[in-house]
DOTIVEX-352206 format. One record per residue (C-alpha): residue in three letters; x, y, z. Coordinates in steps of 0.05 Angstrom, whole numbers, plus 5000, padded with zeros to 4 digits. Layout:
// DOTIVEX-352206
AlaXYZ/...
//
This chain:
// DOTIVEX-352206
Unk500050005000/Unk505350495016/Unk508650384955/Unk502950554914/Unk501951134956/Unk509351404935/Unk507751244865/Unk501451634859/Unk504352154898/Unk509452254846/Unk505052194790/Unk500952704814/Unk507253174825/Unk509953034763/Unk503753134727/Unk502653884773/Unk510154044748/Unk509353894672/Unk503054294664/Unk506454924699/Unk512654714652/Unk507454804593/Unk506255614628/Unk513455694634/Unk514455694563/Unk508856324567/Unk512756704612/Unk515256314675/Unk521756304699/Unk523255674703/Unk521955044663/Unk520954374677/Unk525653874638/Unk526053224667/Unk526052794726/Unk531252274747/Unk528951834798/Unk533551514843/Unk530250824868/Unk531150514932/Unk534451244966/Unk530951415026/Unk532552105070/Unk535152785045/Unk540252995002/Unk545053545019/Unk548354004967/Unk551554004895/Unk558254174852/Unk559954114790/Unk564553954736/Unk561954334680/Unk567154194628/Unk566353484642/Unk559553504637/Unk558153204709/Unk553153444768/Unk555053124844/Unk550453084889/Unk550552964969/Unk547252334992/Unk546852625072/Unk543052065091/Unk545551515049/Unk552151645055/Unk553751664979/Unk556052094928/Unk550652154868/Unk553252344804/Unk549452554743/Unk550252804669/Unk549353514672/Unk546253674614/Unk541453144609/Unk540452924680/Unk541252224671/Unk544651834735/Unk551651594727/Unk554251284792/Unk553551164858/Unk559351304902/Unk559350914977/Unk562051045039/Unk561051745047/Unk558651745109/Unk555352355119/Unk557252835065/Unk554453575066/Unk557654005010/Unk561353844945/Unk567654224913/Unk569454034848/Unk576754254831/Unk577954274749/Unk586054434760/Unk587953764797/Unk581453374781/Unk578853134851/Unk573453314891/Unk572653614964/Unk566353224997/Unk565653515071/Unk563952995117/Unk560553145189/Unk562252355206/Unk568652115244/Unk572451985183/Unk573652675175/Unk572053065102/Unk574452605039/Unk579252764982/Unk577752404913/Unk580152254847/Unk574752584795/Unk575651974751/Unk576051414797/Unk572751684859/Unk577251304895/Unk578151694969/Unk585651914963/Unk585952375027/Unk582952665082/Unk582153415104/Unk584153435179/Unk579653915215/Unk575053905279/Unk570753435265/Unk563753535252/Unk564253945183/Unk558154055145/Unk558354795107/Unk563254815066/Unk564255525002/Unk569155554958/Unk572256294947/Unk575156294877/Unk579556984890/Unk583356674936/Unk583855944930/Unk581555744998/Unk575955285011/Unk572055535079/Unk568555045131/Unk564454945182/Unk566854515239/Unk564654375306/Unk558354465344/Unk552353935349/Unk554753665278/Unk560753325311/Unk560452655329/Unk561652865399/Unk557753455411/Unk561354075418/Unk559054775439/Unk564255125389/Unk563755125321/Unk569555405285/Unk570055685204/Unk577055355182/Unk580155625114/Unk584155095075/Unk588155205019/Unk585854894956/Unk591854654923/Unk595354424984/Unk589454125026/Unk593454535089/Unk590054955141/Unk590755675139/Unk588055905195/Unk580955855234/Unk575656255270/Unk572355965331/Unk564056265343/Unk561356135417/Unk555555705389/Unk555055005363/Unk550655245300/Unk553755665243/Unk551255505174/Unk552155885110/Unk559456235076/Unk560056715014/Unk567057134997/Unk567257794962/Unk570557654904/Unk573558394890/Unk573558584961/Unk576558305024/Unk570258015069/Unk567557405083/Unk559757325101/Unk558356755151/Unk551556555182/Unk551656455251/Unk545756115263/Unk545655985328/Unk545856695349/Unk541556965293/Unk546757455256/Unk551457485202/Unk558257565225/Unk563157905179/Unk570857695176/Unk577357895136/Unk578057475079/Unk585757335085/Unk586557335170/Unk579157025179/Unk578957565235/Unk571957825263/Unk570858575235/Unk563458605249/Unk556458265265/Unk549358375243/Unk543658225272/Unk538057945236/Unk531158185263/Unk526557795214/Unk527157105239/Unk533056575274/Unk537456005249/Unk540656365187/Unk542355825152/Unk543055945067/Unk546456615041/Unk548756894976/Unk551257524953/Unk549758084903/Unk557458474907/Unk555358904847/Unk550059234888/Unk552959044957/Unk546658684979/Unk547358035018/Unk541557485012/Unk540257055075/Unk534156505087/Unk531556415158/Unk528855835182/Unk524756065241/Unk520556295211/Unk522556135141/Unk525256815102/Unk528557065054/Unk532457765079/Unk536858205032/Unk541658585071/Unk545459225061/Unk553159015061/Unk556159765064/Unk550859755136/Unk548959085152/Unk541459335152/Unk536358925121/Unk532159295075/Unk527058825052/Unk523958055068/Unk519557595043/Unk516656905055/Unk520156355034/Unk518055575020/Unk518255135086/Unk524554735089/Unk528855175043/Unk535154885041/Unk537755164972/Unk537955944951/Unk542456244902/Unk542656974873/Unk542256904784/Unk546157514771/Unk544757464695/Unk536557464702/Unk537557884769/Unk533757384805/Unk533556974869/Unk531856194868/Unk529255854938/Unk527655184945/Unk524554744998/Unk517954415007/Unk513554374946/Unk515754974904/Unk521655394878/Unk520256094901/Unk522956604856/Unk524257354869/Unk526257844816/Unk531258384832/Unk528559114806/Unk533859454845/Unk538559384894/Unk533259554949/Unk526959304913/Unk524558574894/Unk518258254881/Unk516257594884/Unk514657364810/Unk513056494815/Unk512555974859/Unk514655384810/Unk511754704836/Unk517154234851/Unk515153574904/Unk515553464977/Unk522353364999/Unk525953814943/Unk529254264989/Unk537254404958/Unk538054704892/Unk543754844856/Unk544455364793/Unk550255304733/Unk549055934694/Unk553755654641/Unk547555174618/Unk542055584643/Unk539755024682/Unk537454964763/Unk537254274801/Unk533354084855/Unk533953504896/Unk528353054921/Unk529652694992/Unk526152054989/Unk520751795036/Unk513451515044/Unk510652045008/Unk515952264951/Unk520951834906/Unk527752064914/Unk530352424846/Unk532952954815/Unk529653534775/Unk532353924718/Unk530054604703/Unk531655134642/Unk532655794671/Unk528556254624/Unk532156984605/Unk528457504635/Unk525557834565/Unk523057114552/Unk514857354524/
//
C-alpha cells in the first residue's frame, strides 16, 4: 500500500510540474525538463558541485552516505559513490581533478580522484564539518566545523580556511555557538559573510586573516542558515528558518532592507546575477524573486517542485537549476532539471 501511495504521489507531482512547465514556456521562469528518479534512496540529500567541462553534476547523499553523480546536461544518473558517510557539501576542483566532499562523520572530510572516485585523502579539521564555500579569488575552501554536527557534541563551532591546492590549514575562526551554517567571499573585496545561526546574525570576517570585523543582527527570523551575495549592488541574501525568510541585507550597513516568505524547508537559495533573480527551494515549490533594484524585489512564481525538494543548485553556464528530492513515504527520491528562462522571455 505504501508503495502505491509513493507512486501516485509522484504521479500527481509530476503531472502538477509538467502542466506549469507547459506556462513556463508563456512567461515563467523556470521550466520543467526532466525527472531522474533515484530508486531505493530514502532520506535527504545535501548539496551540489559541478564539473561543468566534464559534463558531470555531484550530488550529496546526507543520509545515504553516497556520492550521486549525474550527466549535467541531460540529467541522467551515472554512479553511485559509497562510503560517504555523511557528506554535506561538494567542491569540484577542474585544475587537479578531485573533489572536496565535507563529511560531518568521524572519518573526517574525503579527498577524491574525479575519475576514479577513489578516496585519496582526508582534510584534517574538527570534526563535525558540514558547510563548506569555495572562494575562487583566493583559492581557499572555507568550513564549518564543530558544534552539534560533531560526532561528539561540541558547543564551538569553528569556520577553518584550507588551501585548495595544498589541502593545508590556513588559519580558523572559533564562534561561541555549536550552530553556524552558511559562507559567501567577496570576490573583489576582502570580506567574508558567515551565518551564525545559532545566534541569529551574520558575522563579517577578513577574507585573508579570517578575523571578526563586524556582526549583524538579523531581526526577521532565527537559524540563518542559506546566504548568497549580490557584490555589484552590495546586497547580501540570507534565508531564515524560524520562521522561514528570505532577507536582503545592506553590506556597506548590515541593515536589512527588505523580506519575504520563503517555502518551508528551504535548504537551497542562490542569487542568478544574469536574470537578476533569486531561486529558493524547499517544500513543494521553487520560490522566485526578481531583483528591480538593489533595494526592491518582488516575488514573481512559485514553480511547483515535490515534497522533499529542498537544495537547489544553479550553473549559469547551461541555464539550468537542480533540485533535489529526499526520498520517503510520500515522495520518490530524484532529481529535477529546470531551464532557467532569460528574463525578456514573452
Amino acid at each position: 500500500m505504501k508503495a502505491n501511495i509513493r507512486t501516485v504521489a509522484t504521479v500527481l507531482a509530476l503531472a502538477a510540474s509538467t502542466l506549469l512547465s507547459n506556462v513556463a514556456v508563456a512567461g515563467e521562469p523556470l521550466r520543467l525538463l526532466s525527472r531522474t528518479d533515484l530508486p531505493g534512496y530514502d532520506g535527504d540529500f545535501d548539496h551540489f558541485g559541478a564539473d561543468v567541462k566534464g559534463n558531470r553534476l555531484f550530488l550529496a547523499g546526507e543520509d545515504g552516505g553516497t556520492l550521486e553523480v549525474f550527466d549535467l546536461r541531460s540529467g541522467a544518473h551515472l554512479k553511485t559513490v559509497k562510503g560517504m558517510e555523511t557528506p554535506h557539501a561538494i567542491h569540484y576542483e577542474p585544475k587537479t581533478n578531485r573533489l572536496f566532499v565535507s563529511n560531518s562523520g568521524a572519518t573526517l572530510s574525503k579527498v577524491l580522484d574525479g575519475k576514479s572516485y577513489a578516496v585519496t585523502g582526508t582534510i584534517k579539521l574538527t570534526p563535525g564539518a558540514d558547510v563548506m564555500s569555495y572562494d575562487a579569488s583566493s583559492r581557499r575552501l572555507w568550513f564549518v566545523t564543530g558544534g552539534k554536527n560533531a560526532p561528539t557534541k561540541m558547543t564551538k563551532t569553528l569556520v577553518t580556511q584550507v588551501d585548495v591546492d595544498s589541502g593545508k590549514t590556513l588559519g580558523e575562526t572559533a564562534f561561541d555557538t555549536d550552530f553556524t551554517e552558511g559562507i559567501v567571499a567577496e570576490q573583489a573585496g576582502s570580506r567574508v559573510f558567515v551565518n551564525v545561526a545559532g545566534k541569529g546574525e551574520v558575522a563579517v570576517l577578513d577574507k585573508k586573516t579570517g578575523q571578526p570585523l563586524e556582526a549583524w543582527q538579523i531581526k526577521e527570523g532565527k537559524d540563518n542558515s542559506q546566504i548568497d551575495l549580490d557584490e555589484k549592488n552590495k546586497r547580501l541574501f540570507v534565508i531564515t528558518r524560524k520562521p522561514f525568510k528570505l532577507v536582503v541585507i545592506n553590506t556597506e550597513t548590515g541593515q536589512s532592507v527588505a523580506s519575504f516568505d520563503a517555502p518551508g524547508r528551504t535548504n537551497g537559495m542562490m542569487f542568478d546575477a544574469k536574470n537578476r533573480r533569486i531561486y529558493a527551494a524547499g517544500d513543494d515549490y521553487v520560490a522566485v524573486f526578481q531583483q528591480h533594484d538593489a533595494d526592491h524585489y518582488e516575488e514573481i512564481a512559485r514553480v511547483p517542485s515535490e515534497k522533499g525538494a529542498k537544495t537547489a543548485f544553479l550553473v549559469p553556464e547551461l541555464h539550468r537549476l537542480y533540485v533535489a528530492v529526499g526520498g520517503s513515504a510520500q515522495t520518490k527520491a530524484g532529481l529535477l532539471r529546470y531551464e532557467v528562462m532569460p528574463r525578456d522571455a514573452k
